[in-house]
C-alpha positions in Angstrom: 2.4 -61.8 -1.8 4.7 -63.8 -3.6 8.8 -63.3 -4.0 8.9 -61.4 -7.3 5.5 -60.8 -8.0 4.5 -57.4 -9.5 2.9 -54.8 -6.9 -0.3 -53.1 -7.9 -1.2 -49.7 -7.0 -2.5 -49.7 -3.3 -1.8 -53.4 -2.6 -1.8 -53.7 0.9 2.2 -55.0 1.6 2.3 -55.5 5.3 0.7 -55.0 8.8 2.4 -53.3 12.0 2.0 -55.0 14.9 2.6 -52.4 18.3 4.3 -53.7 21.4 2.0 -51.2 23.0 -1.1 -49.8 21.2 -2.1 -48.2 24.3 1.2 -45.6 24.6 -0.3 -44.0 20.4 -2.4 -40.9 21.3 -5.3 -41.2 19.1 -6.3 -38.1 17.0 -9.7 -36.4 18.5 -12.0 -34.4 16.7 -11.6 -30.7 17.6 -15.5 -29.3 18.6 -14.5 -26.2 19.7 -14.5 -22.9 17.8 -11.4 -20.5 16.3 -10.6 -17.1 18.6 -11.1 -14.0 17.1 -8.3 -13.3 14.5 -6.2 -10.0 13.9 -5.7 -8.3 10.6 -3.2 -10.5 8.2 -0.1 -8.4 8.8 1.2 -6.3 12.1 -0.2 -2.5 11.1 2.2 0.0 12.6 1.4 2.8 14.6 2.9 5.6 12.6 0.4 7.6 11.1 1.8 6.9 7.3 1.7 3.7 7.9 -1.9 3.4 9.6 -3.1 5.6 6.8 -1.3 3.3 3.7 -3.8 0.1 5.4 -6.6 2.2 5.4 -6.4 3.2 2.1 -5.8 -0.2 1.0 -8.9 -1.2 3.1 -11.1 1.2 1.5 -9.8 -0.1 -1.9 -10.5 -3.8 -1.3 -14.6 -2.4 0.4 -15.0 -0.9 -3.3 -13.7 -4.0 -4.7 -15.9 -6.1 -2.8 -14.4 -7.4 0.0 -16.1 -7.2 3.1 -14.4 -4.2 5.7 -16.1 -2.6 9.1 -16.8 0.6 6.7 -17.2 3.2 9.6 -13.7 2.3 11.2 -11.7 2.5 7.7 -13.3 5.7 6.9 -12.6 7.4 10.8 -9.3 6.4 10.0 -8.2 7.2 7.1 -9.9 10.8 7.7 -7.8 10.4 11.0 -4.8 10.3 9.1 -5.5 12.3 6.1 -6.1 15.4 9.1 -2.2 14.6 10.9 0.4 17.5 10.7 2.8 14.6 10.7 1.6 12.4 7.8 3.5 14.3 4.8 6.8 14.4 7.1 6.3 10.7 7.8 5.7 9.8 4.3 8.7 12.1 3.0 11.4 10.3 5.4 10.0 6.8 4.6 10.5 7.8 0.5 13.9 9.7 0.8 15.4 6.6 3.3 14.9 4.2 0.2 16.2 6.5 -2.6 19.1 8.2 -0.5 22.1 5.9 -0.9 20.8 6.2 -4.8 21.1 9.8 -4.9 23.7 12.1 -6.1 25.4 13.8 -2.4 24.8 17.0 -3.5 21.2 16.8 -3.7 20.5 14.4 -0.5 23.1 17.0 0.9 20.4 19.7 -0.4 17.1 17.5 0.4 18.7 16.8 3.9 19.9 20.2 5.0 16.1 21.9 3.5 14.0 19.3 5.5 15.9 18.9 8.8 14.6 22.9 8.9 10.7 21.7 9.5 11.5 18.1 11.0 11.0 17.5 14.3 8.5 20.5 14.7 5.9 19.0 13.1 4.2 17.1 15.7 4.3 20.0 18.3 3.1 23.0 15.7 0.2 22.8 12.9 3.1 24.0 10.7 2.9 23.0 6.4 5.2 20.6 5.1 7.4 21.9 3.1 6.3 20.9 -0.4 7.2 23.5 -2.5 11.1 24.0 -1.5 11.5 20.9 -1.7 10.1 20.6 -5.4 12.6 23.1 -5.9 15.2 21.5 -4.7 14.4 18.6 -7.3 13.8 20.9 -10.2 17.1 22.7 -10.0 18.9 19.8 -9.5 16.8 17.9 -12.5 17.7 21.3 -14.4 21.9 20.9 -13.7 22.2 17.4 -14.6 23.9 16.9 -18.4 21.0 16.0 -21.1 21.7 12.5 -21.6 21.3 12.0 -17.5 18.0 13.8 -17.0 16.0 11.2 -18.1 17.1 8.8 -15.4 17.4 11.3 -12.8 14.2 12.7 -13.4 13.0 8.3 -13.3 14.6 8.3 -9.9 13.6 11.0 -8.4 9.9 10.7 -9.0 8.8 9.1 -6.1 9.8 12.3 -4.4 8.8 14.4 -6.8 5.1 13.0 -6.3 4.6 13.3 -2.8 5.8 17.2 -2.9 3.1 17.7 -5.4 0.6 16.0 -3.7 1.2 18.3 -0.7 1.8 21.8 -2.8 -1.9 22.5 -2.0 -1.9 21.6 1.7 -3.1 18.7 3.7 -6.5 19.1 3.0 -5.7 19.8 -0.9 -4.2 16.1 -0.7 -6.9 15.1 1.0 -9.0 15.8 -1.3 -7.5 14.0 -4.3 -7.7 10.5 -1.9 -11.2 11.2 -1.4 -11.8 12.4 -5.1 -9.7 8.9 -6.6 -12.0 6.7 -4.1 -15.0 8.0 -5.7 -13.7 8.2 -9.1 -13.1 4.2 -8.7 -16.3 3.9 -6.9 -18.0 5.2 -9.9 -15.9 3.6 -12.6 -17.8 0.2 -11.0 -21.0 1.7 -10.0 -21.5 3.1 -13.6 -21.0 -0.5 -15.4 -24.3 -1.8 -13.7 -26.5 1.3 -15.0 -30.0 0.8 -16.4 -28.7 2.6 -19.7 -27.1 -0.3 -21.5 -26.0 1.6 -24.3 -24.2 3.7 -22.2 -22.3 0.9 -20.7 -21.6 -0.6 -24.2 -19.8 2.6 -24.8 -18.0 2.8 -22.0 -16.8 -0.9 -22.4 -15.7 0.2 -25.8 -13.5 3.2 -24.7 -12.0 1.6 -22.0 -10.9 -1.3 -25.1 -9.7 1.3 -26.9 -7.4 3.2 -24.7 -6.0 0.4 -23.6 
């Protein structure tokens, strides 16, 4: 090439020369096979936690993703059945809300669940769903009306997993199982021989949304 002439797109420039081309490790091909791999993300062994990825796994089986069914179901049940799962699930919620909420109520939340904590795991005893609602609801019904509207927004997350448990563990239970089958259907029900039937349901579905 020239001084001053114009370079083209991959126009070869120059050529290395080594002093030793035998001290360069040459790339091999790799033969072999992968190892067995884990699940994407560490999955804790508290019971809330084990039962939030099996949830999640039965979720992604309905959505077509490809899950050892019999293991996700055993453990979700698994969890679903603990004494310990609402308790679990309560201190994980209140731990992320309680530096955002007013002292006299975590004060109230605090003093009403340290009653039950710690009990759980050695007793078949009922988490306390319904005091605690109460708690909520008299504070909700306290605060000034131009405040209630945000405290009743930040306090929800709370507010749902006490009425989840009002019925029990096997109440709550129930509504998991019931929402995996309502999903399960709301798929299922698309491929029916009745094609008018899934015209209208396309329809609705466009017209509440």
């Amino acid at each position: 090439m020239s001084e001053g002439q114009a370079m083209q797109a991959g126009e070869l420039i120059a050529r290395l020369d080594l002093d030793d081309p035998s001290a360069v490790r040459k790339a091999e091909s790799f033969h072999g096979s992968f190892p067995i791999l884990g699940p994407p993300t560490a999955i804790s062994g508290k019971v809330h936690q084990r039962c939030a990825a099996s949830l999640n796994a039965a979720r992604m089986i309905l959505a077509g993703y490809d899950h050892n069914i019999e293991e996700v179901v055993q453990n979700l049940l698994s969890c679903l059945d603990s004494p310990e799962l609402p308790f679990l699930q309560w201190q994980e919620c209140l731990a992320v809300l309680a530096t955002r909420l007013p002292k006299d109520l975590r004060n109230s939340l605090e003093s009403t669940y340290r009653q039950f904590e710690g009990i759980s795991s050695i007793q078949n005893i009922n988490f306390p769903a319904k005091l605690l609602r109460g708690v909520l609801e008299a504070h909700l019904s306290s605060c000034p009306e131009k405040e209630k509207g945000a405290q009743e927004r930040l306090v929800e997350p709370l507010m749902s997993v006490v009425k989840s448990y009002e019925g029990g563990r096997e109440s709550h239970a129930r509504v998991i199982v019931q929402s995996l089958f309502e999903e399960y259907l709301s798929v299922e029900e698309l491929f029916s021989d009745n094609i008018q039937m899934v015209h209208l349901i396309f329809r609705h579905s466009v017209k509440t949304s």
